[in-house]
N, C-alpha and C positions, 0 to 999 in steps of 0.2 A: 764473586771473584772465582777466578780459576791459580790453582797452586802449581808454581813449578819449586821443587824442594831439591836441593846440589850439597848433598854433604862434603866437607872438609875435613882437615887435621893439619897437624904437623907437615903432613908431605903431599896435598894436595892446595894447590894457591888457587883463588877464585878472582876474576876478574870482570865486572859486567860492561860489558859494552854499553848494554843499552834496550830497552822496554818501551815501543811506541804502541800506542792503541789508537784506531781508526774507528770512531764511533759511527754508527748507521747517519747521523746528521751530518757527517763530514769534519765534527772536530779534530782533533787530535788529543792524546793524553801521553806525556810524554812521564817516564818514572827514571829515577836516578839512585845513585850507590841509599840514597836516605829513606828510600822509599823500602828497603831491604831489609827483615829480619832476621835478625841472627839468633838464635836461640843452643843454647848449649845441651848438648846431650846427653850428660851423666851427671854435668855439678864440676865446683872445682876442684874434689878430691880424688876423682876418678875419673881419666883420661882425658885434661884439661880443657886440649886444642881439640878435640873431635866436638863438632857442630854441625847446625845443619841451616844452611841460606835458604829463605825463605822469599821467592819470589810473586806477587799477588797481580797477575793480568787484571787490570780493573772492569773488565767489562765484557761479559762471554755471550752478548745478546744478540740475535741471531743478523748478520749485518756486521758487525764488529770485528774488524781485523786487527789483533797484534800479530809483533814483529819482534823475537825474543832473540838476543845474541850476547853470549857472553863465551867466556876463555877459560878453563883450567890446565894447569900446570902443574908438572907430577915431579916431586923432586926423586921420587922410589916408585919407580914405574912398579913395583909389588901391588903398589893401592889404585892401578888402574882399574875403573869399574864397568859392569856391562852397561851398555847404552840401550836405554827402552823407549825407543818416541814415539809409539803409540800414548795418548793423553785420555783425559777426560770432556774434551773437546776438541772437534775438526782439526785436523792441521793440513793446509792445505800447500804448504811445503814446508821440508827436514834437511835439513843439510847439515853435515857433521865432518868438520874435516882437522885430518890426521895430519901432523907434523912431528916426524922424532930419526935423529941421530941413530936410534940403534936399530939391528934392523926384524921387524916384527912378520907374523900372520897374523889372517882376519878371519873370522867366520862374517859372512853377513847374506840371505834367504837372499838370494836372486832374485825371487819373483816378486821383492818387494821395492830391491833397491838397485838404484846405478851407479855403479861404481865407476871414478870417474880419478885417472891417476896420471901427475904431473911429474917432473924428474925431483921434487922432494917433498908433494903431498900426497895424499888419496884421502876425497872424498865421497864420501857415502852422501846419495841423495833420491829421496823418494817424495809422491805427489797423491794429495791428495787420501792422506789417512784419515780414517773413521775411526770416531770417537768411540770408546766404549764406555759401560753404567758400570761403577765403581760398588761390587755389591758383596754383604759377606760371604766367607767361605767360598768364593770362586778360585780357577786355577789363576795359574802365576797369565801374565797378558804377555806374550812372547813372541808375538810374531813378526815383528816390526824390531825384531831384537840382535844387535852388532854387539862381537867383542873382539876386542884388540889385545892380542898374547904377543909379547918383545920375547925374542929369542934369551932374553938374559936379562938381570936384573941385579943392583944392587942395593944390598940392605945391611945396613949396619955394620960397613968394612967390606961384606964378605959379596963375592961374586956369584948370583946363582945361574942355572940354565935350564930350561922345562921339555928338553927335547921328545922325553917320555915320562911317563908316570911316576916313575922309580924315581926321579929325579925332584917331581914333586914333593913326594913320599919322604925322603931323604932332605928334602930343603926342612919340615916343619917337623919330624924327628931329632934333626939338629936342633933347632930350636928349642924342642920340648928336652929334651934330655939332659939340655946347659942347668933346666931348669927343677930338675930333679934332684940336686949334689945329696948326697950325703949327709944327713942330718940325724943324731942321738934322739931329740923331744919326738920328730917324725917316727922315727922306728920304732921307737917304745912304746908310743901312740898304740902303733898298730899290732903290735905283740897283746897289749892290753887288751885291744879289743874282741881279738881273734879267743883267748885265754880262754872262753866257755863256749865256744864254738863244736860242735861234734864233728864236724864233716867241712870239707873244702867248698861247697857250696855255704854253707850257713856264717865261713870267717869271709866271702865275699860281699854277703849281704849285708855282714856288721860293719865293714869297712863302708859300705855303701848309703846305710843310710844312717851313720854319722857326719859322712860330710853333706847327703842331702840334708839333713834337718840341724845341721850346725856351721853351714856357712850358703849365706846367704848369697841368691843368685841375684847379678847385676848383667841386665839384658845388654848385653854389647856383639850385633855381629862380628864374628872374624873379620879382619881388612878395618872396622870404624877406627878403634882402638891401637891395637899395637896387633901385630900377628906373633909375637914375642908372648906367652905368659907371665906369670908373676912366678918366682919361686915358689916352691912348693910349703917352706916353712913359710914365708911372708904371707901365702893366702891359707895358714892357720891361723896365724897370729893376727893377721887383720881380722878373719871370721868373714870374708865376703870378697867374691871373686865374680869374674865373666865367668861363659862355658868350658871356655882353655882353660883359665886358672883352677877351676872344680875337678876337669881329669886331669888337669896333673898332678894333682893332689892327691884325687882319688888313683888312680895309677902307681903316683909315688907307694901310696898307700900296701897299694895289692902286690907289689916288686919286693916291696919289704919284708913279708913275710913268705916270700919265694912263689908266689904267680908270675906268670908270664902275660902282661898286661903292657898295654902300647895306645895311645891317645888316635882315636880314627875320625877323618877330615868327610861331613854328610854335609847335607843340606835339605833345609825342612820345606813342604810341602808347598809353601806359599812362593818357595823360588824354580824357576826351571831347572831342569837337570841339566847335568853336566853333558858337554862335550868330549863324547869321547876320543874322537877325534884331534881336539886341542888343548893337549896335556895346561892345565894352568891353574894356580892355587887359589885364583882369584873369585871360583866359582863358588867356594864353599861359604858357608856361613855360619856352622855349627861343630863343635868338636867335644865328643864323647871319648868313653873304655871298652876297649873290647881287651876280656880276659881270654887267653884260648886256653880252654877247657877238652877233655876225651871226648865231649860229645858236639866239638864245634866252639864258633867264639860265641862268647856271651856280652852283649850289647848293654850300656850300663849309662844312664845320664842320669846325673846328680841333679840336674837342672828341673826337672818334671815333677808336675803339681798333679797331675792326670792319672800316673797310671803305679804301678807298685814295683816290687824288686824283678825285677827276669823279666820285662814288659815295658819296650819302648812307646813313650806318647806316639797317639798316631800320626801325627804330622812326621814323625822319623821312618814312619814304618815304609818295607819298598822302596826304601827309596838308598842309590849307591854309596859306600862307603870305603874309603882309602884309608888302610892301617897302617901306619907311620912305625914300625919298628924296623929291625933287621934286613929284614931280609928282603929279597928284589920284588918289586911286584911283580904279581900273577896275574891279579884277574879283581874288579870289584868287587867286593863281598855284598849280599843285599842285607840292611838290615836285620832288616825282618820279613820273613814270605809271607806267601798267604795265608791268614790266620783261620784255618777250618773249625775252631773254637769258638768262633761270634754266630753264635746259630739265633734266631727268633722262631719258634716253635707255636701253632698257633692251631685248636682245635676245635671245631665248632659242629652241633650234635644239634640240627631241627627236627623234635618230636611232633607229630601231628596229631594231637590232642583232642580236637572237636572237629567239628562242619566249617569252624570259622577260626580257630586260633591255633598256634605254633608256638612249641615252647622252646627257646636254644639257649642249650648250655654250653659254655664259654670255660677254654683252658687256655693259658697264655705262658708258655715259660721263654725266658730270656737269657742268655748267657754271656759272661766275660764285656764287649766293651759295649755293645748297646744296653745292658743293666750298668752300668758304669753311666752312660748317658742320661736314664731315667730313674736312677738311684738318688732318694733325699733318706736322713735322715728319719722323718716325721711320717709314720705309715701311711697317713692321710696323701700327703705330697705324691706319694708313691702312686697313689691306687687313682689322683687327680690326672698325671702324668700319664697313665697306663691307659684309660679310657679316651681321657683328652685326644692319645697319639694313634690308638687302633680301632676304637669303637666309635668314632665322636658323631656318624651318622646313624645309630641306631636307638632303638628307646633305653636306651642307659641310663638317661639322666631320668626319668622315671620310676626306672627298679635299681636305682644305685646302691641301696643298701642291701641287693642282693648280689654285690661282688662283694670280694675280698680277697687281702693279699696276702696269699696263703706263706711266701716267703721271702722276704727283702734281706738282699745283701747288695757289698757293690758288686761282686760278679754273677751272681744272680738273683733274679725276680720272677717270683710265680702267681699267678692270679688266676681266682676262677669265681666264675655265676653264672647267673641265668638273665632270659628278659623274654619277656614273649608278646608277639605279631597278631594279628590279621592276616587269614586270610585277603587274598586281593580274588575278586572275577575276573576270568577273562571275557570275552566276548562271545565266546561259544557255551552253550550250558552245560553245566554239571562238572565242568573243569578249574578248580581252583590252581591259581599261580599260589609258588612259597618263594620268595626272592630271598636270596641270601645279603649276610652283609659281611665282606671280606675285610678283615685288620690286616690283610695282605696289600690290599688295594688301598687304603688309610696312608700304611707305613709308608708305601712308594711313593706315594701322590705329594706327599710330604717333603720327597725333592725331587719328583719330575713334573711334577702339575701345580707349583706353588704359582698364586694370583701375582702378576707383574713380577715378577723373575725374566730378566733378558737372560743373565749367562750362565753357565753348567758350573755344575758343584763341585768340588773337591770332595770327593768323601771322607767324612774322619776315619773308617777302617771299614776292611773289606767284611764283608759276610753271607750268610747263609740264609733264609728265610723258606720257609715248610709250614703249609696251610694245605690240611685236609679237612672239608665239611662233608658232613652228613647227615642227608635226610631222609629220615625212615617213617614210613606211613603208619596210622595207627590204623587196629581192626576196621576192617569195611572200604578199606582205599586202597588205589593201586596208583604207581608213578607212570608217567609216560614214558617210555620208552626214547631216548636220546642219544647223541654221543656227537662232542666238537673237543677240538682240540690245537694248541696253536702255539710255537716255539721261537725263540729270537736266542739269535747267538753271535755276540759283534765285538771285539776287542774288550775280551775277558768281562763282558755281560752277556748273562744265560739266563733263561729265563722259559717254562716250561707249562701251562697252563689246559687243563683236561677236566670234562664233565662226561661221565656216563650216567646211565642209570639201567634199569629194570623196573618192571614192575614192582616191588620188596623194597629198593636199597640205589637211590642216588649218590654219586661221591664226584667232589670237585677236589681234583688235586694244583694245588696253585708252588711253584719251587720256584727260586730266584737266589741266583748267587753270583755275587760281585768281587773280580778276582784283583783286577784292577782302580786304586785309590779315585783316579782322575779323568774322566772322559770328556772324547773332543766334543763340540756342542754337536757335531755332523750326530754323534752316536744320542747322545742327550735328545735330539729332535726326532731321532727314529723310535728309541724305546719309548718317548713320552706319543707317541701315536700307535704302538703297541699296547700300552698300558690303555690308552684310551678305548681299544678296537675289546681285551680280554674283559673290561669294565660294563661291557655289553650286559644285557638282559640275559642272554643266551648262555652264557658263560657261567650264569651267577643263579640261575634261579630252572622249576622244573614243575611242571604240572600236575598236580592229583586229581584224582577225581572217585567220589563216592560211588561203588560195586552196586 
């Protein structure tokens, strides 16, 4: 089966026309409203009518044409959504066509679709899309992607208009702020909390992970639900809120005891970004606290299982934010920049020992969210994780009890050992090869060279990576004299890669740093034949030979 999935609510009506499938044998398979799943999305105590219609193509075998058409009707053009008709399967025509009273813009990629406009439609219509492989951690599929902004909207009485951002801004400020009144249990709350606090940073983070670790998160994007919060007392007194209702809380919170804290409109990494071009609320999906503090705003979700106080999960990181308070908009604020703190530090020392054998000792330190990634509990898990991910083609698993992890936390992790080689011959005599084994080259491979991988990664958070090896000859040898080296630099990936040597003292300096979360696959295909070309023999390894 192939799934076409249409959420609903209160303000979105669904109608299906109709589901034929054309089997390679000539049958037909026709499906009706019965043949439909509906499945509810939260339960019935929490956001009753948001569901999600479940459509199941019977048959996606290669030969097999269905013929999908149904209707939605928006009673609050507010919960109009973007339209993604790229599938999981061929579509070898899309047609989507627009009817409405008020009068709207489009975005829709030219070079995918025709736009095709009547005196009270426009149709979007494109031929002949490729299917893409459905795989984790990839970017959002967006190119095949139309959205529909109405000049105005109404929502609960009130008139709104998206001409610019400010207006966005000011549409869900509204909202939030009906939802903040005035409450004694709330203020006290937080006088309470703050009470042993020394500093204005320490009564933020008390405010902060009281309501992370006392009211439970209820995954609801903005637009499923209500775009409306919950009062700020009612998602105390419940104990369990979406992401709106957590910072209005937690904002209520921080107001209370005199911050200047305002609820800000992102969207996490699995969605496309915003247009900035077409002011519209409808883009976002998640809504945090920014406190503004002397040194800048302070980014804050209650919602996060991932990561600690002053440190957005990285699915928020980079990525734009609209601060819904006062004052007129300016300019996007980014979450969070590049975080020059995720360093992977990586040191490796071949001693040449004998005629025949090489001894390398191994240093490994990790910082902030890549030890976050490879951080268990159980030191064992730790030091499994650690060689599994940097060393897994060397003789590790032979002298494994000569590693050890010298220090586990979640923001960092440090390991050190040894293991030791053969000599390899080359072909000419009296010239031994020492080939190295890079955890540089390990780490990458790990998402640019993974086995059956069609699409490019998201990265969970940007970083830094420094590998210096070092091979130093013992009495009676000399190195051969060398020197390559070889650079990639392509939308915010760097990448820097150099072996010299002397007679004395071989050094491979390998640096890689990733500025940007998400790469197009164009860049994904050119580093991963980079990584291929510095993986060389050349790059990695240097020849001795006995005086």
């Amino acid at each position: 089966y192939s799934i076409i999935k249409i959420c609903v609510n209160k303000y979105v009506e669904f109608c299906l026309i109709g589901i034929t499938t054309v089997l390679p044998d000539g049958r037909h398979v026709d499906l009706d409203k019965d043949d439909i799943e509906t499945v509810s999305d939260f339960g019935p105590r929490y956001y009753p009518d948001s569901k999600t219609k479940i459509l199941r193509i019977p048959s996606t075998k290669a030969g097999a044409v269905s013929t999908v058409s149904y209707r939605l009707k928006y009673k609050s053009l507010l919960y109009l959504q973007q339209f993604f008709r790229q599938r999981n399967i061929p579509t070898f025509n899309s047609w989507l066509e627009v009817s409405s009273n008020i009068p709207y813009t489009y975005f829709v990629p030219a070079s995918y679709f025709l736009s095709i406009l009547t005196d009270s439609t426009i149709a979007f219509w494109s031929s002949k899309i490729p299917a893409y492989t459905e795989e984790v951690r990839m970017p959002p599929v967006e190119s095949y992607r139309i959205v529909i902004r109405p000049d105005s909207v109404v929502y609960e009485g009130h008139k709104y208009g998206f001409k610019n951002w400010s207006d966005v801004a000011a549409f869900y400020s509204r909202l939030s702020r009906g939802r903040q009144k005035p409450d004694i249990k709330v203020a006290a709350l937080a006088e309470s909390l703050c009470a042993n606090a020394t500093n204005k940073i320490d009564s933020i983070e008390a405010l902060f992970d009281f309501v992370k670790e006392n009211i439970r998160y209820v995954s609801v994007d903005v637009g499923r639900g209500e775009f409306k919060p919950l009062l700020a007392v009612d998602v105390l007194n419940k104990r369990y809120g979406d992401c709106k209702d957590q910072s209005t809380l937690l904002t209520y919170l921080c107001q209370a005891v005199g911050f200047k804290a305002n609820p800000a409109l992102t969207t996490t990494r699995d969605r496309p970004d915003i247009l900035v071009s077409l002011p519209w609320p409808g883009y976002f999906n998640h809504v945090i606290t920014a406190v503004d503090t002397s040194a800048g705003y302070l980014f804050l979700d209650a919602s996060q299982t991932t990561c600690c106080f002053g440190r957005l999960p990285p699915e928020l990181r980079n990525r734009r934010a609209l601060i819904c308070g006062t004052e007129p908009f300016l300019d996007f604020t980014l979450t969070y920049p590049y975080d020059k703190g995720n360093i992977l530090d990586f040191d490796l020392t071949y001693n040449v020992i004998s005629g025949s054998e090489v001894c390398c000792n191994v240093k490994i330190r990790i910082y902030n969210d890549p030890a976050f990634e490879l951080y268990a509990e159980d030191p064992e898990k730790v030091l499994v994780n650690l060689l599994g991910t940097f060393l897994s083609n060397t003789e590790t698993g032979r002298y494994r009890s000569n590693f050890k992890v010298v220090k586990s936390m979640p923001g960092y992790i440090e390991m050190s050992g040894y293991f030791f080689e053969n000599l390899s011959v080359p072909s000419r005599s009296n010239w031994m090869l020492i080939k190295t084994h890079s955890a540089f080259i390990e780490y990458l491979r790990r998402y640019f060279v993974p086995p059956g991988r069609k699409q490019p990664y998201a990265f969970d958070f940007t970083f830094n990576i420094n590998e210096i090896i070092r091979i130093k000859p013992a009495d009676g040898f000399i190195i051969k004299r060398s020197s390559v080296n070889s650079s990639f630099d392509e939308q915010g990936l760097v990448s820097q890669v150099s072996l010299t040597s002397d007679e004395d003292l071989c050094i491979i300096n390998k640096d890689f740093m990733l500025l940007n979360h998400t790469l197009s696959p164009e860049i994904y295909n050119k580093f991963y034949n980079f990584l291929l070309m510095v993986s060389q023999v050349c790059y990695n390894s240097v020849e001795v030979k006995i005086e």
